[in-house]
Structure formats: C-alpha cells, structure tokens
C-alpha positions in Angstrom: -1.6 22.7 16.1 0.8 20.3 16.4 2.0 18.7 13.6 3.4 14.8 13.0 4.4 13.8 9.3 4.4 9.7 8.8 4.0 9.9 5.0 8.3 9.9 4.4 7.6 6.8 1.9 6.3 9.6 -0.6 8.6 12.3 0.5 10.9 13.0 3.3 12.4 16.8 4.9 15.3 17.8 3.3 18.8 17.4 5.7 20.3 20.9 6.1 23.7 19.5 4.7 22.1 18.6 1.7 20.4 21.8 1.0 23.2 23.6 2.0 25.4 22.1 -0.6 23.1 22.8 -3.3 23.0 26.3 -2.6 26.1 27.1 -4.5 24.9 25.5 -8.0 21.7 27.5 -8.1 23.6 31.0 -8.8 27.5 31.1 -8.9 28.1 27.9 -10.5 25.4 27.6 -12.8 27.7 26.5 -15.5 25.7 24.1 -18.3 28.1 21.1 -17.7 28.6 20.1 -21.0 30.4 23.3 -21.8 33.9 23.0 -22.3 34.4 26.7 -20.6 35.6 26.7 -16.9 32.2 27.5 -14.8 30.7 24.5 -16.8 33.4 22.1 -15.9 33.0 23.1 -12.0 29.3 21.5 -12.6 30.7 18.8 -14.6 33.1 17.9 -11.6 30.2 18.5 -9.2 28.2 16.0 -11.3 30.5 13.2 -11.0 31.6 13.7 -7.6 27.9 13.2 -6.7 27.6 10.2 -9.1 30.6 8.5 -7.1 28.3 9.0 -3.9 25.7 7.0 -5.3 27.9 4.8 -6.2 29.5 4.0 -2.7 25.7 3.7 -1.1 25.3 0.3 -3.2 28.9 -0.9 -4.3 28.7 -0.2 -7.7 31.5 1.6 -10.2 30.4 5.4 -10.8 29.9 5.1 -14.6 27.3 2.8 -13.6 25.3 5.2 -12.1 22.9 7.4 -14.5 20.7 10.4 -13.3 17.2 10.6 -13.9 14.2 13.1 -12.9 12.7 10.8 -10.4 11.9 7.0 -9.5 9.2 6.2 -11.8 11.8 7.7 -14.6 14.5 4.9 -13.8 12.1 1.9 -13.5 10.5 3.0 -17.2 13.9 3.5 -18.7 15.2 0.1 -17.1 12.4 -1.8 -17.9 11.3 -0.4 -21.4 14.7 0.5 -22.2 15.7 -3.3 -22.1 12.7 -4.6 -23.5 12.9 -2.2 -26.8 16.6 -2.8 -27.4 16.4 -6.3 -26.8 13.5 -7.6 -28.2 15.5 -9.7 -30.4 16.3 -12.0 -27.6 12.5 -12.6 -26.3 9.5 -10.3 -25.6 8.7 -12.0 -22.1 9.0 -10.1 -18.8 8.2 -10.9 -15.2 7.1 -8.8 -12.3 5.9 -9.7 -8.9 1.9 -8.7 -8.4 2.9 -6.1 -6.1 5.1 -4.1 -7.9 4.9 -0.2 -7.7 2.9 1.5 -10.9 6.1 2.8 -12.5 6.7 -1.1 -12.9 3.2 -2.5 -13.4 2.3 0.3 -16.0 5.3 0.6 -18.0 4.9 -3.3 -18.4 0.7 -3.0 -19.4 2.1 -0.5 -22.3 5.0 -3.0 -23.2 1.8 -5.7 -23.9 0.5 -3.3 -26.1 3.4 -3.4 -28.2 3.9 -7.5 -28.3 5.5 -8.4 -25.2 4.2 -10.6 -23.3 4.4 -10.0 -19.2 3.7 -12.8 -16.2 2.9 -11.5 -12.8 4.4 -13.8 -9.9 2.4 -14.1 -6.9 3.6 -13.5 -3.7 2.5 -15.3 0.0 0.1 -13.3 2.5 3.0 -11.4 3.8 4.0 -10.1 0.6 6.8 -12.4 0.0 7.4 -13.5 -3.9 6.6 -17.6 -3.8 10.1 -18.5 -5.6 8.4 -21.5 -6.9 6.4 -19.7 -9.2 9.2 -17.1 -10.1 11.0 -20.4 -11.1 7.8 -21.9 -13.0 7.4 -18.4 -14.9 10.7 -18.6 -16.2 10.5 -19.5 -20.2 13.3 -19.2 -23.2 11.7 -16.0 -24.2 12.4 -14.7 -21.0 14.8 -11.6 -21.2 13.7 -10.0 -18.0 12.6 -9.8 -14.3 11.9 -6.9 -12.5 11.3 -7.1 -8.7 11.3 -4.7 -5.5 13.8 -4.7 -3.1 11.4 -3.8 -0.3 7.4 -3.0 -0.7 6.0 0.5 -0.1 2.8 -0.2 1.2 3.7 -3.3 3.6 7.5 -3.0 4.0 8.2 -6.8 2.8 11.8 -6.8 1.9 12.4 -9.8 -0.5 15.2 -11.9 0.0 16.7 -10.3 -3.2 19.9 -12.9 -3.3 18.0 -15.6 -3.5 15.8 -14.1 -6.1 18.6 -13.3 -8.2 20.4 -16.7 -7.7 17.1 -18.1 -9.8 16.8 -15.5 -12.3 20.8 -15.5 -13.0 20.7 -19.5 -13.4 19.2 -19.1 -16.2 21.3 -15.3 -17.7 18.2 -13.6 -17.8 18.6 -9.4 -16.4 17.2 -8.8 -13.0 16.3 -4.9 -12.6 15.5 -4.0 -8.6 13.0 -1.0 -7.5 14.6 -0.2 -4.6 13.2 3.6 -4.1 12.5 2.9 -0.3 15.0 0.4 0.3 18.3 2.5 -0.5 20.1 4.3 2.3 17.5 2.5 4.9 19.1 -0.9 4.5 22.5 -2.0 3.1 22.4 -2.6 -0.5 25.4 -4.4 -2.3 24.3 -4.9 -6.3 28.1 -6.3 -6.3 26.9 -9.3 -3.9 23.8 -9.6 -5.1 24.0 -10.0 -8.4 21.9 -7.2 -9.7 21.9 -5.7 -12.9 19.5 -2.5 -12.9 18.9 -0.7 -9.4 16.6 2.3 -9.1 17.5 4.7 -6.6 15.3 8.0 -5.3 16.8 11.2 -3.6 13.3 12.1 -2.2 12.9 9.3 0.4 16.4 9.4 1.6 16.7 13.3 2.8 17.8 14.6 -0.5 15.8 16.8 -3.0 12.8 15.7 -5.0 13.2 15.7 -8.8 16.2 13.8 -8.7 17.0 9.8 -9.3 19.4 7.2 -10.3 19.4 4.2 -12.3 21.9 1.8 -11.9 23.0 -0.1 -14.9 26.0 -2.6 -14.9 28.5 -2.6 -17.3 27.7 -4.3 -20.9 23.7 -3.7 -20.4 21.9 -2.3 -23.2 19.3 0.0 -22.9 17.5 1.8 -25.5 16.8 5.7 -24.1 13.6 6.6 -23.5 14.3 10.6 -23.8 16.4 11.3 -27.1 18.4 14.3 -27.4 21.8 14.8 -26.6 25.2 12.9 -25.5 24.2 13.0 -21.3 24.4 10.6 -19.0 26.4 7.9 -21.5 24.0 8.6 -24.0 21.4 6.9 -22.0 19.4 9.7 -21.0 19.5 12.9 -22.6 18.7 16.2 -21.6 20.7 19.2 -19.2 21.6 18.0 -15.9 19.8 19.2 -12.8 23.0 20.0 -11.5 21.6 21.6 -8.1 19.4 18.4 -7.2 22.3 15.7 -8.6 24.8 17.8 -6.1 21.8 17.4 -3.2 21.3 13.4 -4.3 25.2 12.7 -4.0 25.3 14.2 -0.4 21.6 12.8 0.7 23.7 8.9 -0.4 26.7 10.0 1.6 24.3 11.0 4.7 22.3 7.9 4.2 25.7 5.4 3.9 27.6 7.4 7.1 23.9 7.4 9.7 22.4 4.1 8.2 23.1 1.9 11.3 22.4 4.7 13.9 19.0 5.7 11.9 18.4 1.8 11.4 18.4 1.6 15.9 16.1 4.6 15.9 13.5 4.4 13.5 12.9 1.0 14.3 12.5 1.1 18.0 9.8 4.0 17.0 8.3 2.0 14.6 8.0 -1.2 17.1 6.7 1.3 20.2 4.0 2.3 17.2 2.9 -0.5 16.2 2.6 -2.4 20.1 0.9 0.9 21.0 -1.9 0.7 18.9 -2.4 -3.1 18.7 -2.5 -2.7 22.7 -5.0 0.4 22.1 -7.3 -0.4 19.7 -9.4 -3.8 19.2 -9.6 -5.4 15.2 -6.4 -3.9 14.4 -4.5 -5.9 12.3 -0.7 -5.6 11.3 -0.5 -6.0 7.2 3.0 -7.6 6.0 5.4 -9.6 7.8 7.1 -8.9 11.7 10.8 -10.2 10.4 12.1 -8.8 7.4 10.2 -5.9 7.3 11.7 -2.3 6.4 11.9 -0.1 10.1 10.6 2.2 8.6 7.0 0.9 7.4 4.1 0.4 9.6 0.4 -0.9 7.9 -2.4 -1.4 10.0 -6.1 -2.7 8.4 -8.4 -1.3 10.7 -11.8 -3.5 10.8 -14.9 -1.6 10.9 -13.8 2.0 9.8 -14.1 3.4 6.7 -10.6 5.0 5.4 -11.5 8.6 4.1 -12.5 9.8 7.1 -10.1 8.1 8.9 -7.7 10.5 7.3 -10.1 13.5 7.7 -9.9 13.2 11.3 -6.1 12.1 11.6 -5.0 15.6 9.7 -7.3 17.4 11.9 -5.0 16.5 14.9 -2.1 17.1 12.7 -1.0 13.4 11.8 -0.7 13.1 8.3 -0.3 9.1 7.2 -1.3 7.7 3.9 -3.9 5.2 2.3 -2.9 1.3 2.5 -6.2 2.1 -0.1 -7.7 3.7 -2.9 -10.2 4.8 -0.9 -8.6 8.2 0.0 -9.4 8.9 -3.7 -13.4 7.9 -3.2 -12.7 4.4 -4.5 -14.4 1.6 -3.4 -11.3 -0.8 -4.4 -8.3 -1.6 -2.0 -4.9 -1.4 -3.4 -3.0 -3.8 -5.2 -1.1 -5.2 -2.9 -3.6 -5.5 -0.1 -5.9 -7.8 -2.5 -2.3 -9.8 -3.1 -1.6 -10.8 0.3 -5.6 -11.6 0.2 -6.5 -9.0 3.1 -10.6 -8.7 2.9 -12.1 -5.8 0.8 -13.8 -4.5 4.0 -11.4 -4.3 6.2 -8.9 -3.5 3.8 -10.9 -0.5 3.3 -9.8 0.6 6.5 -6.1 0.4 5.8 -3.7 3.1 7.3 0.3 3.4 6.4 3.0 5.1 8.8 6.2 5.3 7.6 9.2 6.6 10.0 11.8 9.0 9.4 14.8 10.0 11.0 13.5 13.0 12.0 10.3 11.5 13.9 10.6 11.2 18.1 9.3 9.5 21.0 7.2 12.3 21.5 5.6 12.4 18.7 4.8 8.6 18.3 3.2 8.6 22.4 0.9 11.9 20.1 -0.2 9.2 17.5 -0.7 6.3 20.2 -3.0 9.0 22.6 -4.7 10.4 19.9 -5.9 7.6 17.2 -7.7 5.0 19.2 -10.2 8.1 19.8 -10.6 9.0 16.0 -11.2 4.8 15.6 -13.6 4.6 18.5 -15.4 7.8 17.1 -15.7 6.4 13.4 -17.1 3.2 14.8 -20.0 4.4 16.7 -21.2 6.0 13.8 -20.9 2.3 11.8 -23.8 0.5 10.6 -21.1 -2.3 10.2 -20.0 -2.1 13.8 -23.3 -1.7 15.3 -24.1 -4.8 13.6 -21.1 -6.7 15.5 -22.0 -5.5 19.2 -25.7 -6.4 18.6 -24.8 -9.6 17.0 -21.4 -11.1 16.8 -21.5 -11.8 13.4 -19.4 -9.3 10.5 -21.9 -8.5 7.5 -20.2 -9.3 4.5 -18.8 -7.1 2.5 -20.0 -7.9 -1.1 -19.7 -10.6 -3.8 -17.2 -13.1 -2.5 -16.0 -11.5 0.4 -16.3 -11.7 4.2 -15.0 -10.0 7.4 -14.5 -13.6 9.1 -11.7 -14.8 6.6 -9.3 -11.7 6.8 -8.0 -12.9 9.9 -5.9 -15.6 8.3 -4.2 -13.7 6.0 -2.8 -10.6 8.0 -0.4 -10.2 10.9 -2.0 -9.8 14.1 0.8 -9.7 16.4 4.3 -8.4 16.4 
C-alpha cells in the first residue's frame, strides 16, 4: 500500500547525513565527556562542535546554546527556570492563548505555586492582538513567553514587533520556536530574544534531543539537579550520539533552507488549491500570508474527525487532528476555539504538514484520494442529510452554530 506521511510537525525522517554521523559515537567514541581521559574528550569536542551548529542556525554565541532531551524540556526549563530564580522581581507571566502544552502547563503549575499568569488573545488567524500584549503588561511582570510560529495553524507572529513591546519595558521574552527553526530564518541577535527553544526531531535530526537558547547574563534556576553539564543549567550525561545528529540536522537545515523553503511551499499551495477546488465546506484555518510552508489546516464541515483519520490511514495518508477528537473527545483544540472556528465544524479539523522529503506525486495521491473519504463520511451524516433536505446547519450545541464559522476561518488562498 502506498504510503504518504504529512504528520512531520510531530516527527520528521531522519537525513542520512545525520545518521551517518552519529554512527561513530554509539560504539568507538563512547567516551563519557566529562572525563578528563582522551576517548571522553573526543565526545567533549564532538559536543561543542555540534553546539556551534546550533548556534549558526539562529545567530547566537555557542555558550548560549544548552542541550536538553526534547522541546517540551527547554520551554519548562526557560519558563520555570526564570520564574523560580527570579521570583524576587515579580510572579507575573504572559503567554499567548495558543501556546503549545509544554508552555500552557508548565505555567498552570507555576499558578499553583503563586504566580500569577495572563493569557493574550490572539485575532481569528491566530495572530497575537499587540494591544492586549501591551495592556497585559504590569510592574510585576518578569516574563513573556510566545511562539515563533503555531503548530496547529502555521501563524508565524511577527516576533520583532513582539519583542520591541516586551523589551520597552526590560521584561525577558522566551520564544517556542520548535517548528519554526531551520524552516524559516531565525536571528535572536536581530530580534531581540532572550530564550529560544529549538527541536532536532522536526528538522531531520534525531528525536530525544533539544536546545535552549539562553542569552548571556540570564538566570535560570535548573530544573534537573545533579552535576556540572551544560553550564550548570541542566545536569545529567550528554546524549552525545543525538547532540552530534542535532548539530548536523542545524547545519542541513541552515545550508537547504531556501531551496526546501521553494519546495515545500509550492506542495503545500498545490495542496491546499486542490482540495478547496475538490471538496465543498472546506475551510482553510489560519492565515494565507505569513503562514509556515510547511502547515496546511483544513476544518472540514459536516464530517466527524475520527473517522476521517480511520479512512485516511487506510489509503496510507497519515495527517493529524486540528482536534481532540482523535482521542474520543468531544472538545476541539485550543487554538481552534481561539481563532473562534465553530465546535462542529472544528470537529472536522485535519492538519498536513510538509516535509522535504514529500513530492508532487504524493500530494496529486492526497488530492485524488480524500474528497472520496469526505464524500463517503457525509452520506452517512445525519448533519449533512439535514443540509441537502433543508439548507439550514443544525446547531451544534449550547451557544454554537454552523452559520457563524464562516467569518472566522480562511476560505480562500
């Protein structure tokens, strides 16, 4: 069966120069590298080599640059590792309402403890409204934590001018940009960013690897205690192999980024006019200009999303959930009710996300094929059935209605 993988927000294939360089570190140099004998020092040097990779993909100084296990890891220790060792200086934090759950749940735990968290709003294309960023702002406020660019809709904010308000008033502005990094060009040098997180999975590098940028004279209390690694910011023995794979995955990203940047997003363009042009009440979630190339979001009306999915993976196209409903949940996600998409429709919501690895070939499979699962689902709709007999869209429960979601998605690209 033929097989077309659109999930590369939550994990992407591994490039072959990446594995191949970790290769070496798994059984002749498998040195600890804080040993002060020879085969350690080889994974030292290995280890900063790869931490001056990172480095280059956003313009920051190497010692900058601290390895963690993952992305969620970096975001907890940027955003609970300021807050504890800087509590002195205000217990107030802001975070956009769309932020990924490393971000939203590490700040529900700091309001256990005291602090005290707003949660900016952003427009119905996922856009943070900088008036309210500006209006949250209070002397108690000792940071802001916002995405570079959204998983679920591919909104990239318009970080500089995000920072340029949060830096008027010295507060620290910490960035998620797990899907934004070696996609689009990220300078924390021009704009004025003091914590970055980084991921190797979604950039063609190992998973259980990560990186947290920290500028120079930020303090951050560690989250994992132990030893003297990583500045003494995040203790524990070095996955050398995966650090090794993450330093070449940044160097692959920096050197192809322009020439993956023309491909992916004439793919992701020839997807997203394909299916609009194939399937009626399809409608495009997030914005058409500033938009990562590699995101597509559809909210399909009158489909329910589990089976959507079903079917999809039984012709081999595996996508994921713009939804909770792929986990039997009758609740759309997070961001979905923040750009005020309709609880029924957005329970028909569908993500692609592009890779460099994805072809033509495969995205004329997902444009021949999908309509059919779509047409198939709706014929077997008491919701649909409804609308052809009718014209009118049954509302979907307290407060909600099919005929408003219209005015507060993207419809055309």
């Amino acid at each position: 069966m033929k097989q077309v993988y659109l999930d590369n927000q939550s994990n992407t294939k591994m490039d072959d120069m990446v594995f191949d360089a970790m290769v070496p570190y798994f059984k002749q140099y498998y040195g600890n590298p804080q040993s002060i004998y020879s085969l350690g020092q080889i994974s030292k040097d290995a280890i900063e080599e790869a931490r001056i990779s990172v480095s280059k993909l956003i313009n920051s100084k190497p010692e900058e640059i601290i390895f963690t296990s993952c992305g969620s890891e970096s975001n907890n220790l940027a955003i609970k590792g300021y807050a504890y060792g800087n509590s002195k200086k205000g217990k107030h934090i802001i975070v956009s309402a769309i932020e990924h759950f490393s971000v939203l749940n590490a700040v529900k735990s700091l309001e256990k403890d005291g602090f005290e968290v707003t949660y900016v709003p952003v427009d119905n294309k996922g856009f943070v409204v900088l008036d309210e960023l500006k209006k949250s702002i209070r002397q108690d406020t000792i940071l802001v934590s916002i995405q570079y660019a959204n998983t679920e809709i591919g909104t990239v904010q318009n970080i500089d001018e995000i920072s340029k308000t949060v830096k008027e008033k010295n507060i620290v502005l910490h960035v998620d940009a797990v899907v934004a990094a070696g996609v689009i060009p990220i300078d924390v040098v021009k704009s004025n960013i003091d914590m970055l997180t980084i991921s190797s999975s979604v950039i063609y590098g190992p998973k259980g690897v990560a990186a947290l940028y920290v500028k120079k004279g930020i303090y951050l209390k560690p989250q994992i205690e132990g030893g003297v690694q990583e500045f003494n910011k995040r203790a524990g023995t070095e996955n050398v192999p995966a650090i090794v794979g993450f330093g070449v995955a940044c160097s692959r990203a920096l050197s192809q980024m322009q020439q993956n940047y023309e491909k992916i997003i004439k793919l992701r363009d020839k997807l997203i006019n394909g299916l609009q042009k194939n399937i009626e009440y399809i409608y495009l979630n997030g914005p058409t200009q500033n938009r990562l190339p590699t995101n597509v979001n559809f909210s399909i009306e009158f489909v329910e999303g589990e089976s959507l999915f079903l079917l999809l993976d039984a012709k081999g196209i595996m996508a994921s959930s713009g939804s909770a409903c792929a986990n039997k949940s009758l609740k759309i996600s997070h961001v979905l009710t923040a750009i005020n998409v309709d609880v029924a429709v957005g329970q028909g919501s569908i993500v692609f996300t592009l890779s460099k690895y994805n072809t033509e070939e495969e995205i004329d499979y997902v444009i021949n094929e999908f309509p059919a699962i779509v047409k198939r689902l709706r014929m077997m709709s008491p919701l649909y059935d409804h609308f052809k007999s009718t014209g009118e869209r049954m509302k979907a429960g307290p407060g909600t209605d099919y005929e408003h979601h219209h005015d507060n998605v993207e419809c055309t690209m």
